[in-house]
C-alpha positions in Angstrom: 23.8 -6.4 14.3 25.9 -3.9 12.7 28.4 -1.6 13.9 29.8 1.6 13.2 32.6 3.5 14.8 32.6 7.1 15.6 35.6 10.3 15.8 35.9 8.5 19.4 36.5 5.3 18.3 34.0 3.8 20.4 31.4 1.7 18.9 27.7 2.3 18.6 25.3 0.0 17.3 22.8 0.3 14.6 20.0 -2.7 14.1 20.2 -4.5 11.7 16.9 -4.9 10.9 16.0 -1.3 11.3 18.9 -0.2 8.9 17.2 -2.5 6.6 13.8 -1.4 7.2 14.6 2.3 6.6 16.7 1.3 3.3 13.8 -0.6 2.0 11.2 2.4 2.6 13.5 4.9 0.8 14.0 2.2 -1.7 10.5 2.3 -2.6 9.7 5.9 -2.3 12.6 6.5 -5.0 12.1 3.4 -7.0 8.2 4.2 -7.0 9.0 7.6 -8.2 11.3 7.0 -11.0 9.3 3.8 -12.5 6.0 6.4 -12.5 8.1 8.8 -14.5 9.4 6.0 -16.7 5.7 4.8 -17.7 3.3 6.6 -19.9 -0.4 5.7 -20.4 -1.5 4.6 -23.7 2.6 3.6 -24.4 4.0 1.7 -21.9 3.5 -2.0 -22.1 2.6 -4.6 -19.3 6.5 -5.8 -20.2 7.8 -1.8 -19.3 4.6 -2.4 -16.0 6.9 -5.9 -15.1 10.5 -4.4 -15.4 10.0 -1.3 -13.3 7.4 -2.2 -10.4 8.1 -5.9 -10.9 5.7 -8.7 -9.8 2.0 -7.9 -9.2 0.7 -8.9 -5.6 -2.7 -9.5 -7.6 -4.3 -9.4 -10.5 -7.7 -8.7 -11.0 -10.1 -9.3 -14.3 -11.6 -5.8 -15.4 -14.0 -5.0 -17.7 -11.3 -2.9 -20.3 -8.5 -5.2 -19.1 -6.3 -6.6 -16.2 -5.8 -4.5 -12.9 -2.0 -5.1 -11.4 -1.9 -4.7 -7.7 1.2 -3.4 -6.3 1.3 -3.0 -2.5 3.6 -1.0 -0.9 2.0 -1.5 2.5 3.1 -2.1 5.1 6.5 -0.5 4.9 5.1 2.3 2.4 1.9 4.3 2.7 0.9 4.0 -0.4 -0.9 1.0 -3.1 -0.8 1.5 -6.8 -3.0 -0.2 -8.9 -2.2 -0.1 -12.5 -4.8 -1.2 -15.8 -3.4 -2.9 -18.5 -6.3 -2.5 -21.6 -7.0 -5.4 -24.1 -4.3 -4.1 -26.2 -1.6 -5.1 -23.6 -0.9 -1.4 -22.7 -1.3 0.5 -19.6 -4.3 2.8 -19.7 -3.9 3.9 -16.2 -1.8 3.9 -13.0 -3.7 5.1 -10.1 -2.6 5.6 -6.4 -5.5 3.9 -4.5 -5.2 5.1 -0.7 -7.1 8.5 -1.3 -9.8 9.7 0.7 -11.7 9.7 -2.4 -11.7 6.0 -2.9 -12.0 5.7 1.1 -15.8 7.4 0.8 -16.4 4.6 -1.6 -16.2 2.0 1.3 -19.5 1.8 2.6 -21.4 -1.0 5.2 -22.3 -4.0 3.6 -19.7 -3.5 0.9 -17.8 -7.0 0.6 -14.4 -7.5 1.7 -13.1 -8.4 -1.8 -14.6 -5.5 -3.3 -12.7 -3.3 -0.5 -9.7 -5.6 -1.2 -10.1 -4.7 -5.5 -10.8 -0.9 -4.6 -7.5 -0.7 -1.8 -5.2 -3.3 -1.9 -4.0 -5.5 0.3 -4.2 -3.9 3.7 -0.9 -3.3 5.9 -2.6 -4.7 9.3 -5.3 -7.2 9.4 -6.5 -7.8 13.3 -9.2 -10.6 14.3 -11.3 -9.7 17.0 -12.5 -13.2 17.6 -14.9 -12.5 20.6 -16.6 -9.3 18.9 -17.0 -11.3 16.0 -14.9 -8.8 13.6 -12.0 -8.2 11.9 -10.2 -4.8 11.2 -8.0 -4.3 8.7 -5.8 -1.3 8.2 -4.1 0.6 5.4 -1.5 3.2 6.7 -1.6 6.6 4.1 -0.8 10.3 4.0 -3.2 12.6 4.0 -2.3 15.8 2.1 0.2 17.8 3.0 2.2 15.0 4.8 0.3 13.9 7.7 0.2 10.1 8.5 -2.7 8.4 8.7 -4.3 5.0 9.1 -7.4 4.1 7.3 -9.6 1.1 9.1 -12.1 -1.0 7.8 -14.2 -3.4 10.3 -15.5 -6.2 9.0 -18.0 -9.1 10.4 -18.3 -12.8 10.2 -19.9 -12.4 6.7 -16.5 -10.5 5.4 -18.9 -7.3 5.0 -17.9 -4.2 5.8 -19.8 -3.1 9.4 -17.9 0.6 9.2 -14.9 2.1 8.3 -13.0 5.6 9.8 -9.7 7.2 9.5 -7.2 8.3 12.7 -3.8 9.7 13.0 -1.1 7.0 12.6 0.0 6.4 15.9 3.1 4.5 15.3 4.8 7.0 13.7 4.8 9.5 17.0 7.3 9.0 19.4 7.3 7.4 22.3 
């Protein structure tokens, strides 16, 4: 635990791990922010990719390249995946959780193709009696409302049906 005096000299006591949390998100958000300005397609290397995001979560084999995965979930609402062509520059840098990309998830769709499409998800829930699994991505939707996107899947990892809902642990108690 940390602690921090106030003008009354009496102590009041800030979590550790809730200091850190919040220091971590804000961390993100500007280090996200300034390494997106730093890269530019058809320039920017997969060496200038590794120095300012760092370590991919995943890669994943494309047809006009490599696709680096970097989650931001489940402290951030946001997962960035970002191409790297056969001629070892970036050709793209996309911000996956959109609702454009959630229409794409459709029933039957398999989990690793949901997993390719989103990134890892912030939440993943077994259901063990229902037979399912839900996994969750938290996101914003435009202006600046928070919002969890859920995809259930079944025993065959296939997608049974997927839906959106305000994120509930961001209201107050």
């Amino acid at each position: 635990m940390n602690f921090k005096g106030d003008a009354m000299g009496t102590r009041n006591w800030i979590p550790g791990r809730l200091a850190a949390g919040l220091c971590a998100v804000l961390t993100l958000w500007g280090c996200d922010n300034q390494a997106i300005r730093e890269l530019e397609e058809g320039v920017a290397t997969e060496a200038d990719v590794r120095a300012r995001f760092g370590t991919p979560e995943n890669i994943w084999d494309a047809p006009d390249g490599r696709v680096f995965e970097y989650n931001r979930q489940p402290q951030g609402q946001k997962n960035y995946m970002i191409t790297i062509g056969a001629d070892g520059k970036m050709s793209a840098l996309r911000q996956v959780l959109t609702p454009q990309n959630f229409a794409k998830v459709q029933p039957g769709m398999a989990m690793e193709d949901v997993r390719k499409l989103l990134g890892k998800p912030a939440k993943v829930t077994p259901y063990p009696l229902k037979r399912e699994t839900e996994w969750d991505w938290r996101w914003v939707q435009p202006p600046d409302t928070p919002m969890v996107f859920t995809v259930v899947l079944n025993d065959d990892q296939r997608v049974v049906r997927s839906g959106s809902s305000n994120d509930r642990s961001t209201e107050a108690p």
